[in-house]
C-alpha positions as CSV (number, residue, x, y, z in Angstrom):
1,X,101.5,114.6,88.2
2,X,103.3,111.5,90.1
3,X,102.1,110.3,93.7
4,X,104.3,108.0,94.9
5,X,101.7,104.6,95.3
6,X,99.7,105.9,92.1
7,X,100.1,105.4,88.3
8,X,101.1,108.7,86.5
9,X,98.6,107.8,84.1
10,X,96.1,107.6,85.8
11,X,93.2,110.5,85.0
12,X,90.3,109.4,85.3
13,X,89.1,112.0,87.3
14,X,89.7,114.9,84.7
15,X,87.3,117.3,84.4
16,X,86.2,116.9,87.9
17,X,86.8,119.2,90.7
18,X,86.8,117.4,94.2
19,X,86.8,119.7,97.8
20,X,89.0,118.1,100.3
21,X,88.2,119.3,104.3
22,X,91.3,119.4,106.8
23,X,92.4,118.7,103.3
24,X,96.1,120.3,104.6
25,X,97.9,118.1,106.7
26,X,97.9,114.2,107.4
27,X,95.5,112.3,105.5
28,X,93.5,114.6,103.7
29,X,96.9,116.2,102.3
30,X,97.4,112.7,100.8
31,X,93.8,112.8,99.9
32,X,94.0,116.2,97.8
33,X,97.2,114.8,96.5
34,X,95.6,111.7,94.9
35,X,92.9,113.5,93.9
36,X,95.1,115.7,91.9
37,X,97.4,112.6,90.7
38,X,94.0,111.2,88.9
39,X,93.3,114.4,87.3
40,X,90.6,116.5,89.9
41,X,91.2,119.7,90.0
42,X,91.3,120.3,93.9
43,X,89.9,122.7,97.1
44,X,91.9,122.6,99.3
45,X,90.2,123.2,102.8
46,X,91.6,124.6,106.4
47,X,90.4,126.4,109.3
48,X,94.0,127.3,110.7
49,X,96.9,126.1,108.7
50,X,96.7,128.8,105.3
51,X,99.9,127.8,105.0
52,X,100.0,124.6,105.1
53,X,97.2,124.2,101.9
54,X,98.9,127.1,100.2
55,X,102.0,124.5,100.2
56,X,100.0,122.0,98.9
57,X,98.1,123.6,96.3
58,X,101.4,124.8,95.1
59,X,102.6,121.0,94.6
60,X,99.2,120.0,92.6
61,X,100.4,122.9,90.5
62,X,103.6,121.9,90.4
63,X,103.0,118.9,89.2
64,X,100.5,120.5,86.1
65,X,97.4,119.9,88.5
66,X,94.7,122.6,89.5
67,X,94.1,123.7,92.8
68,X,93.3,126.4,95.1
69,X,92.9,126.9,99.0
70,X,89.9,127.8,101.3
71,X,89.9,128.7,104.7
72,X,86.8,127.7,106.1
73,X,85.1,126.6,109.6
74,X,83.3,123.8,108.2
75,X,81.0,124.4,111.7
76,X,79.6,127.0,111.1
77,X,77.0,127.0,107.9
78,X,78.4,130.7,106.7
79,X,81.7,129.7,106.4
80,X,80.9,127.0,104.4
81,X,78.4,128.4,102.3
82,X,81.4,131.1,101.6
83,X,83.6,129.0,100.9
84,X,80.9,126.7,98.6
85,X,80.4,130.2,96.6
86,X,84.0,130.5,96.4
87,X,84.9,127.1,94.9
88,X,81.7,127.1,92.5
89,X,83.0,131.1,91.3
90,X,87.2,129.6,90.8
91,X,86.2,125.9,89.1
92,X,82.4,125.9,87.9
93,X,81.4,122.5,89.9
94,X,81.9,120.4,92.3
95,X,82.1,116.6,91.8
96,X,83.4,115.0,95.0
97,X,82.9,116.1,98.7
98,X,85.7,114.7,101.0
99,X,84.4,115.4,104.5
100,X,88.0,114.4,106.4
101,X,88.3,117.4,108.9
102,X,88.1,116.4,112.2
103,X,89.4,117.9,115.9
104,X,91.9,115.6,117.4
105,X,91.1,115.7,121.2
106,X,93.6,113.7,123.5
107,X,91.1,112.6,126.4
108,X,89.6,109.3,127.2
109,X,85.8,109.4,126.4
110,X,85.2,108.9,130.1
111,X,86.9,111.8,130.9
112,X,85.2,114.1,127.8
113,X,82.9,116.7,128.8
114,X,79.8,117.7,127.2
115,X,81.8,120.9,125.7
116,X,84.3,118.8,124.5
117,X,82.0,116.1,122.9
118,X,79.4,119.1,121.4
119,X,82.9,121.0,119.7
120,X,83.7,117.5,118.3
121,X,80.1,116.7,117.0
122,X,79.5,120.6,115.8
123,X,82.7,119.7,113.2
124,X,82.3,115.6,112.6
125,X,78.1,116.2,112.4
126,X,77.5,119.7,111.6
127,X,80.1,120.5,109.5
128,X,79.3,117.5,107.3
129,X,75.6,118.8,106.9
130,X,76.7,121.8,106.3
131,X,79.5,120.7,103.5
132,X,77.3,118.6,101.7
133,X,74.1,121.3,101.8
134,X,76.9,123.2,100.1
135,X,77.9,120.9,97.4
136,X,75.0,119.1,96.7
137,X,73.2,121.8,94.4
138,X,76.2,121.3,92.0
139,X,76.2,117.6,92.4
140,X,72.3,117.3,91.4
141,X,72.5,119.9,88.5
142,X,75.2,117.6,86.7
143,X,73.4,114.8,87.7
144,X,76.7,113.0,89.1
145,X,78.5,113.5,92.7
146,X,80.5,111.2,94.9
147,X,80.7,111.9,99.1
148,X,83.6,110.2,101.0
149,X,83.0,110.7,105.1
150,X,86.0,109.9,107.1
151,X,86.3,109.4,111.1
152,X,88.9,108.8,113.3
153,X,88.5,107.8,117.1
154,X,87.8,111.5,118.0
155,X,84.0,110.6,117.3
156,X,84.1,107.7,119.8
């Protein structure tokens, strides 16, 4: 599979199954795309958009790759765990943990309130505990696991 800004040779991540958060729309589409390009077989993560990751797991197929799409609050530690279960029952592993959701918030940190900094913090903090608490039994059993933590200015 061909990602424009990536070898079609490239696969040297084969074998390896890779769960992409907010991994949709923006940057973590791109993400689950490159991903697939060097060979991962991909989960694709949303809380709202289905739609969205349905259309991008169906260009990873597409293009020969593996993929399939969870809808998951990455907040809350059920979800996640459901969706952990759900990945390890489709592909057997998981390899990589890209923690790239996030809640875009259009207000100045001086004008934030405590909600609004605790809903950003319970998905850029929490959710990341939760993710990796999730992945990381299938990261130590094969003895090999990569986590990528992304951030944009919604944490500041």
């Amino acid at each position: 599979m061909a990602v424009q800004g990536l070898p079609a040779e490239g696969r040297e991540l084969a074998g390896q199954v890779a769960l992409v958060t907010g991994g949709a729309k923006n940057i973590g589409r791109a993400i689950s795309l490159a991903l697939a390009a060097a060979g991962a077989a991909v989960a694709v993560n949303t809380l709202r958009s289905r739609e969205d990751a349905e259309a991008v797991v169906q260009e990873i197929r597409g293009g020969g790759g593996d993929a399939e799409a969870y809808v998951a609050d990455i907040a809350d530690a059920a979800s996640v765990r459901a969706m952990g279960e759900g990945v390890m029952k489709r592909f057997g592993r998981i390899d990589i943990l890209v923690l790239n959701a996030s809640q875009r918030r259009e207000v100045l940190f001086k004008d934030m309130s405590f909600e609004e900094w605790r809903a950003t913090m319970s998905i850029t903090l929490d959710g990341s505990f939760h993710c990796i608490k999730a992945c990381l039994p299938s990261m130590l059993a094969n003895r090999r696991g990569n986590i990528v933590t992304l951030a944009g200015d919604a944490v500041l």
